[in-house]
N, C-alpha and C positions, 0 to 999 in steps of 0.2 A: 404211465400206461393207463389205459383206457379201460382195458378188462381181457378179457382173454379167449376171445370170440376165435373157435378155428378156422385157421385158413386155408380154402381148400386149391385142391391141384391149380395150379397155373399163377397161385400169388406171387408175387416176391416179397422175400424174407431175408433178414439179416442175423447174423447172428456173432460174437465176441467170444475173444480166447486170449489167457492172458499171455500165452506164445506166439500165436499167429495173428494176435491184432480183427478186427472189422473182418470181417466176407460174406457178401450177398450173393443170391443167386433167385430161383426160381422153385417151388415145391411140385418137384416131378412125381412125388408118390408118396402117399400115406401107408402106414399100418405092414411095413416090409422092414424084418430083419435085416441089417447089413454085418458083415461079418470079415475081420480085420483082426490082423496079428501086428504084437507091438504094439507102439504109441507114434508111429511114425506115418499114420493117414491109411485111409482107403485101399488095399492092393489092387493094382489093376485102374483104378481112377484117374482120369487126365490130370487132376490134382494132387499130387500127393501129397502136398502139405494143408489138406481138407481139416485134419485136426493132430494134434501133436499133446506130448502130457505137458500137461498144468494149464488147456483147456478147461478141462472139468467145471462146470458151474457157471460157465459162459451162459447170458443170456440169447433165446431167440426169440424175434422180435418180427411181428409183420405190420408192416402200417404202424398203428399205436396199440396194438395186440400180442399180448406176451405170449410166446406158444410153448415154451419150456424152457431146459436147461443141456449143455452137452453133458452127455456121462455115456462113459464109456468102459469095459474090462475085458483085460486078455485072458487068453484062454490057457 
């Protein structure tokens, strides 16, 4: 990694999970709560298996720019 320069709406980002493997996409929005029951992804999302447990700690990645890590907790 390069450093960790944010990357704004419209990048592509990649990010790792050590149950669902690689998945890129595109940063549709900064700085919004998302909110999910379970460990079993996103409700309501075309994807549902966006994240699953023992994610946790996966990196995200844009270009050579680290942008964080997943973590997530149910409610």
């Amino acid at each position: 990694m390069a450093g960790s320069q944010k990357a704004p709406v419209g990048a592509s980002i990649c990010r790792s999970g050590r149950t669902t493997g690689r998945r890129c996409g595109v940063v549709q929005a900064k700085n919004v709560t998302v909110n999910y029951s379970g460990s079993t992804g996103l409700r309501g999302h075309p994807d549902q298996r966006l994240r699953r447990g023992g994610d946790s700690g996966g990196a995200y990645i844009s270009g050579d720019q680290a942008q964080g890590v997943t973590s997530a907790r149910t409610a």
